[in-house]
C-alpha positions, -999 to 999 in steps of 0.1 A, spaced: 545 168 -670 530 137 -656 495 123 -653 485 131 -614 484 101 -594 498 76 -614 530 63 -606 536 37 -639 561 34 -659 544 44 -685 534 81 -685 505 94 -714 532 125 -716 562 101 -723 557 96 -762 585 114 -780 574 140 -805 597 130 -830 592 94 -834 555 86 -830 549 50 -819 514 44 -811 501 25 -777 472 -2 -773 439 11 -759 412 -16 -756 377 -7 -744 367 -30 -714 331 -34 -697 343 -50 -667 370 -63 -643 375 -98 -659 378 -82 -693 403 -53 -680 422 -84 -664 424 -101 -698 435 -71 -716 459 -60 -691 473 -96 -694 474 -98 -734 500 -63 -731 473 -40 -736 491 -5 -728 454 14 -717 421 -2 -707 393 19 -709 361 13 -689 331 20 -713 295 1 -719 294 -12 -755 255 -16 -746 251 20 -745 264 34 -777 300 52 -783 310 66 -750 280 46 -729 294 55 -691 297 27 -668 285 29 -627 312 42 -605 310 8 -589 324 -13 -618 347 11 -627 361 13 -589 363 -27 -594 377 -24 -628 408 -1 -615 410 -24 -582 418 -52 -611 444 -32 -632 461 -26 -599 487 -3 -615 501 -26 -639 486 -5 -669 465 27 -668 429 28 -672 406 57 -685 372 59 -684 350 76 -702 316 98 -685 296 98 -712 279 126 -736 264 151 -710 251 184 -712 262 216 -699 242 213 -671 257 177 -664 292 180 -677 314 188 -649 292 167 -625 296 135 -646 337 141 -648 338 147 -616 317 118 -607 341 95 -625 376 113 -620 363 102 -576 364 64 -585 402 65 -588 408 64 -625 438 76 -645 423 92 -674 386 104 -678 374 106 -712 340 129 -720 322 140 -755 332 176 -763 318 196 -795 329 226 -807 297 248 -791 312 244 -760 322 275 -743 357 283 -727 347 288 -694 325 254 -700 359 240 -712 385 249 -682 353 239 -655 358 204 -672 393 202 -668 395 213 -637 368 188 -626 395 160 -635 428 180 -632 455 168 -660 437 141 -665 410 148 -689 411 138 -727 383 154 -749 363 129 -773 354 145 -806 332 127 -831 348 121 -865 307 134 -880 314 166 -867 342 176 -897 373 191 -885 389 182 -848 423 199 -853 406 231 -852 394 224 -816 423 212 -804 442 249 -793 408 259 -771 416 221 -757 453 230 -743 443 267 -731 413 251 -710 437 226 -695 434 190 -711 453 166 -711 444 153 -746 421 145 -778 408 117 -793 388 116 -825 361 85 -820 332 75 -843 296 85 -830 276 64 -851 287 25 -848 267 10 -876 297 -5 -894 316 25 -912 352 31 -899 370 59 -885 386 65 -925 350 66 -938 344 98 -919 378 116 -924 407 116 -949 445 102 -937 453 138 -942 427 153 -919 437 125 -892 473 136 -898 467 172 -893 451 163 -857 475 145 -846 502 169 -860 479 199 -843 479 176 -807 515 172 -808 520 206 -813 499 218 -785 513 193 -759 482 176 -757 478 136 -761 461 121 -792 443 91 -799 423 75 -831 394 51 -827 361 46 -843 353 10 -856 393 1 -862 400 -32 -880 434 -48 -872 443 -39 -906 443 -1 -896 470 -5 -874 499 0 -905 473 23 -918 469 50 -889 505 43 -868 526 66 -890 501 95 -882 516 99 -855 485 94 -830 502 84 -793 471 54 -787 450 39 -812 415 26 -796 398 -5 -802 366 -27 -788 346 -44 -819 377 -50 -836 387 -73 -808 358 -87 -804 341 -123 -815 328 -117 -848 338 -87 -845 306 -71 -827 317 -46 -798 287 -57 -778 307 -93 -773 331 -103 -752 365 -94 -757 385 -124 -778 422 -127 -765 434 -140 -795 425 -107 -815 435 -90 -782 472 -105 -782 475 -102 -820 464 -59 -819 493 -60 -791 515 -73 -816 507 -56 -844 509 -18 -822 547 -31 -811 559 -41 -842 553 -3 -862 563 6 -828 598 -15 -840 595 2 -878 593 36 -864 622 27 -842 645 15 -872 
């Protein structure tokens, strides 16, 4: 089943259960730096506001101008923030109308299941839930996720004061998300603080995107601009395990 409205090459649903090969996400704030990440080979840009803490929603105008600049060649996500339940289906809707692939929204496990399927249906097969890697166990979540109509789950960090996504949660937990996402038919992604170096650690989990800002970043602070060099080099480290897992 395909992402509505995209017509790519690349499909989120295309990944192949059996041989997990994780894709590129890199966090953008604008259009120049979606264009440089689209250029480096990134495989998803994702319009969020490093300014405003881990899913910090951008206006609907940059993220119109950051889609008008991907212009197909990639997909782009966005995320709409950490509403309540008075704002949640308002803010997904909100960003699902600026023409965006993928919307991305904070989820926690006191959401209801009516709550839940309003959500989806506010950005129809296109909405990936964001679970913080404080909150304990996300694999639990993840069955409520597929009945209410997602398209995926990511596991994210909520506090960005240095500590990586594998200071919050074991390899094992991470596994048994990814293993529970796969499972369910929904799309999975890792991010929270990654480091270059947790590309060979995280790709045989299985995830189907790893996500990445401050990693790729100058000095590695997510509030900079976007370096290309640590851009092109993430690119190249994602396709080569994508090569191991191949052989």
């Amino acid at each position: 089943m395909s992402v509505p409205r995209v017509s790519r090459s690349f499909d989120l649903r295309s990944f192949d259960a059996d041989a997990p090969a994780p894709r590129l996400l890199v966090s953008v704030r604008n259009a120049d730096e979606a264009d440089l990440a689209t250029g480096a080979g990134a495989d998803l840009v994702d319009a969020k506001d490093p300014e405003r803490g881990a899913l910090g929603a951008l206006p609907a105008a940059t993220v119109r101008a950051i889609v008008a600049q991907v212009g197909g060649r990639t997909l782009a996500s966005a995320v709409a923030g950490e509403p309540d339940r008075a704002a949640l289906v308002p803010a997904i809707a909100a960003m699902a109308a600026t023409g965006i692939d993928v919307v991305k929204v904070a989820v926690g496990d006191a959401v209801s299941a009516d709550d839940l399927a309003r959500a989806a249906e506010a950005a129809s097969g296109r909405l990936i839930a964001v679970l913080f890697a404080e909150a304990g166990d996300a694999a639990a979540l993840v069955p409520r996720l597929r009945r209410a109509g997602f398209l995926g789950a990511m596991i994210d960090t909520a506090g960005k004061d240095g500590r990586r996504l594998t200071d919050h949660l074991s390899l094992p937990a991470l596994a048994a998300f990814t293993r529970a996402c796969r499972d369910h038919g929904l799309v999975s992604g890792l991010a929270g603080s990654l480091a270059l170096s947790d590309i060979a650690i995280l790709a045989p989990l299985g995830p189907h995107y790893l996500g990445f800002r401050g990693g790729l970043c100058g000095a590695g602070d997510r509030r900079q601009a976007l370096d290309p060099v640590r851009v092109a080099e993430a690119v190249r480290l994602i396709r080569a395990s994508a090569r191991r897992d191949a052989a």
